[in-house]
C-alpha positions in Angstrom: 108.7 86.2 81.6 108.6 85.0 85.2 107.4 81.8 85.9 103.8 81.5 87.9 103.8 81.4 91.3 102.9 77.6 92.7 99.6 77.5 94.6 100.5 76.2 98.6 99.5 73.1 99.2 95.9 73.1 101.6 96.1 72.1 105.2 97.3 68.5 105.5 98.0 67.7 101.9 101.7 67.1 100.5 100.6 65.0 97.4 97.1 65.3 96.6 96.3 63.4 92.8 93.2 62.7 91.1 92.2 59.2 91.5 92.1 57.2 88.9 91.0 53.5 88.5 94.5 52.9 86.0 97.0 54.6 88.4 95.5 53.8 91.8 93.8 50.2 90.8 96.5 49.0 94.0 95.8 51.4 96.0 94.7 50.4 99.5 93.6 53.0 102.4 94.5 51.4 106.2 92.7 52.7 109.2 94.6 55.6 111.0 94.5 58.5 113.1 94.4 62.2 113.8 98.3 62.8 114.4 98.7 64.5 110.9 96.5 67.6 112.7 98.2 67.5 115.6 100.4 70.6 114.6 97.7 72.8 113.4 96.0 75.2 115.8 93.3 76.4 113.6 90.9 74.4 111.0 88.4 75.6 108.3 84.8 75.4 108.6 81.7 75.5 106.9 78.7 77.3 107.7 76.4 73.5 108.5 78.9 73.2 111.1 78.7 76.0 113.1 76.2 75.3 115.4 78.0 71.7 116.5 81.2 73.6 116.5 80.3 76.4 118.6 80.2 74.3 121.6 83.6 73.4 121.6 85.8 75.9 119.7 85.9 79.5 119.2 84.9 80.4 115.6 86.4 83.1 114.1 87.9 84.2 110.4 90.9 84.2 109.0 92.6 87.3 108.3 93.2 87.0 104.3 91.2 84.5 102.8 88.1 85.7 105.4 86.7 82.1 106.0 85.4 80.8 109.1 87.8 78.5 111.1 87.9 77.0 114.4 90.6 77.7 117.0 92.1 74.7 118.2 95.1 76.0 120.0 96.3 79.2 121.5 99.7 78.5 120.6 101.4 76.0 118.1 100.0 72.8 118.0 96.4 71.6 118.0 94.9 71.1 122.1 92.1 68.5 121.3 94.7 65.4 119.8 96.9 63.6 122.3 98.1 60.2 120.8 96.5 60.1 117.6 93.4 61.1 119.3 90.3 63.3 119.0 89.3 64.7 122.5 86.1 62.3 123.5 82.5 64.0 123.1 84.1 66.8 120.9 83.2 67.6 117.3 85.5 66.6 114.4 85.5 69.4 111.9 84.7 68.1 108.4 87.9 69.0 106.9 89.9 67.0 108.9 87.4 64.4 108.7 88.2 64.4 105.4 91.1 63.4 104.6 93.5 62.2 102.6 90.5 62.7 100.2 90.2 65.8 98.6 88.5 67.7 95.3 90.7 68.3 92.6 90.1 71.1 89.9 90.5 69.5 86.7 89.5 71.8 83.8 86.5 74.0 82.5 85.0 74.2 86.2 85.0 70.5 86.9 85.7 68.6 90.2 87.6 65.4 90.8 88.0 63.2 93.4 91.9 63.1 94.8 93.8 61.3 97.4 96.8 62.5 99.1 99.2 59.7 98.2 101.7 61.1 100.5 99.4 59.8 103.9 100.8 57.2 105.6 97.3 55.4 105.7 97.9 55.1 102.0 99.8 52.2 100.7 100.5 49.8 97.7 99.3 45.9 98.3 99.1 45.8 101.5 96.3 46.0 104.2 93.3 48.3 104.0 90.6 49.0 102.3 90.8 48.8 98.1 89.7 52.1 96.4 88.7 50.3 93.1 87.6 47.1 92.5 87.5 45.9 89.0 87.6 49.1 87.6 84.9 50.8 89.6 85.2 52.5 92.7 84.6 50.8 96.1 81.8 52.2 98.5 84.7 53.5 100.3 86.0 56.0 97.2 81.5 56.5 96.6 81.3 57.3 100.0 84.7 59.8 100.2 82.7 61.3 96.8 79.7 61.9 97.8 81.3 63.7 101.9 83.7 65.6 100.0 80.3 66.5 97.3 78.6 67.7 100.6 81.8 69.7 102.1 82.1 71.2 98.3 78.7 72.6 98.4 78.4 73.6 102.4 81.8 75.5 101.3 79.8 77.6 98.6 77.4 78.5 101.1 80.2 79.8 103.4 81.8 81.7 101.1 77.9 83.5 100.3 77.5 84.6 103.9 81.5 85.7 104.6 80.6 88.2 101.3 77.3 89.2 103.2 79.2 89.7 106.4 82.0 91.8 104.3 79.1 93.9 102.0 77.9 95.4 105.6 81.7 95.4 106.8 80.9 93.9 109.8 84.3 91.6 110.4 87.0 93.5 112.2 90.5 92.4 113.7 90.6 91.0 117.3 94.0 89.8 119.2 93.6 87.2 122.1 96.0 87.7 124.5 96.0 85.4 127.2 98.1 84.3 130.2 98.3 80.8 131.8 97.9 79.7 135.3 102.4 79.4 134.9 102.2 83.1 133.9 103.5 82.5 130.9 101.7 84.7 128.3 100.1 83.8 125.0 98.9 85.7 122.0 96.7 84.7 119.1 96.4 87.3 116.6 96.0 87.1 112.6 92.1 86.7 112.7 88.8 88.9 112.5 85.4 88.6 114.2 82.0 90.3 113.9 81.6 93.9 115.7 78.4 93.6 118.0 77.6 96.7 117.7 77.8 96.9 113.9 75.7 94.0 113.8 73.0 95.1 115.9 72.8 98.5 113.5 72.2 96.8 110.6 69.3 97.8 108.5 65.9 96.4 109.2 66.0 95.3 105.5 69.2 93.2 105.8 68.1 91.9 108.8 64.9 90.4 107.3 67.0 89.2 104.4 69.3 87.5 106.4 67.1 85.9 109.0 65.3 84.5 106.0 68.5 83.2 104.4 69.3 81.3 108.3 72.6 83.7 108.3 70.9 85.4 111.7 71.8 82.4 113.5 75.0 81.9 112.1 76.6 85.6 113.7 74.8 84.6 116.8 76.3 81.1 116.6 79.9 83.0 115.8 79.7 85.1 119.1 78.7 82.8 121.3 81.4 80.3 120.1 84.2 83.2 121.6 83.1 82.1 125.1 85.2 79.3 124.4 88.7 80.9 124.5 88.3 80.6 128.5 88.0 76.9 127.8 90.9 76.9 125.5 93.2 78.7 127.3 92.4 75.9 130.3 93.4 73.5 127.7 96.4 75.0 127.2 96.9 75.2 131.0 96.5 71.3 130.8 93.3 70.9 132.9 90.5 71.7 130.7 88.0 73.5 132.9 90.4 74.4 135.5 89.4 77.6 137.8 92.9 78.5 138.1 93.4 79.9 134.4 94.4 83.2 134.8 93.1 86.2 132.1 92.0 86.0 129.0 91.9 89.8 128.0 91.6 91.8 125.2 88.2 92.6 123.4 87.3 89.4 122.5 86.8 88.6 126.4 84.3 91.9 126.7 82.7 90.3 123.7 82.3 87.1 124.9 81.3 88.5 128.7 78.6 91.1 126.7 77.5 87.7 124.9 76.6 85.6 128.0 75.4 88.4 130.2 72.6 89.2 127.2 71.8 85.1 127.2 71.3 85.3 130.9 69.2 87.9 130.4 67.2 85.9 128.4 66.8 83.4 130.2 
């Protein structure tokens, strides 16, 4: 017999238990920051955030488990976090909002809350903010409950419209390659994104269905976010905005140019 492969760890978390009023009665949470996503260039999403999300990030899906995320870097790291923080005016996706809080599985189907005792914001005695108090959780563990309740549910929702998406096989693979104003050439690749054209065929039927179901808005939401790779790559230039960014080609930069020419239109 071999012995079961470990499930990874999700994005962030290196300890993540179920918290318990016995073992964590000590347990105090400290204020922090965002340098633990500093390293990440890609976060998931939900399907309630896409229409805040789209005006900062592209939004596209992951090539495996096929679930929404948002692009946050070109190349390694993570372009919206300098010094712990969050780029000013720009959304904070849930998930990272999240944490060190997570759900646990714990048997027959049931959730639990869990911590990530391995974040440094987490210590033992010291300052912060208790997570029990006498036995019964603060407001702060109630109120990590009921977001990470909220995120729980928004995530079933998701994972409804990426099966409608795949049931008219609509997501395809897409490869941004991009050069900065240095020359020095980028490529982001691993993901899929919605064909246009596949999307406008769709049946009259599924259309209705979906408009009905708000998933309409969500593709539109999806394409329009791509626009945003020309605003990434000028973060990754290190002027955000900057005219000088050289190239973004590949088909996601026809998309995007197909996208904003039909909202002109439009207007």
């Amino acid at each position: 017999m071999s012995e079961a492969t470990p499930r990874p760890m999700p994005l962030f978390y290196r300890e993540p238990q179920p918290l318990t009023p016995t073992a964590h009665a000590e347990v105090r949470l400290k204020d922090g920051d965002y340098g633990f996503a500093v390293e990440t260039n890609a976060v998931s999403l939900s399907v309630i955030e896409f229409a805040a999300a789209m005006r900062h990030y592209p939004i596209v899906f992951s090539d495996g488990e096929t679930l929404p995320v948002a692009v946050l870097g070109l190349g390694q790291g993570n372009r919206f976090v300098a010094d712990g923080r969050w780029a000013e005016g720009v959304y904070v996706p849930a998930y990272v909002r999240r944490y060190p809080f997570v759900f646990i599985e714990a048997g027959g189907g049931a959730l639990a809350l869990g911590l990530d005792v391995a974040s440094d914001r987490v210590v033992q005695d010291g300052e912060g903010q208790a997570l029990f108090d006498g036995g019964k959780p603060t407001a702060l563990t109630e109120g990590a409950m009921t977001f990470c309740g909220e995120l729980h549910a928004a995530h079933v929702q998701t994972l409804a419209f990426v099966a409608a998406l795949k049931a008219q096989d609509l997501l395809v693979p897409r490869q941004a390659d991009a050069k900065l104003a240095s020359g020095q050439p980028l490529t982001l690749g691993g993901f899929l994104v919605v064909d246009r054209e596949r999307f406008a065929a769709l049946p009259d039927a599924v259309v209705l269905n979906w408009h009905r179901q708000g998933w309409l808005a969500l593709v539109h939401f999806h394409l329009a976010s791509l626009d945003r790779f020309a605003d990434l790559l000028a973060r990754e230039s290190g002027a955000a905005g900057s005219p000088t960014v050289a190239d973004l080609s590949s088909d996601l930069a026809k998309t995007a140019s197909k996208s904003t020419a039909r909202s002109s239109k439009k207007a």
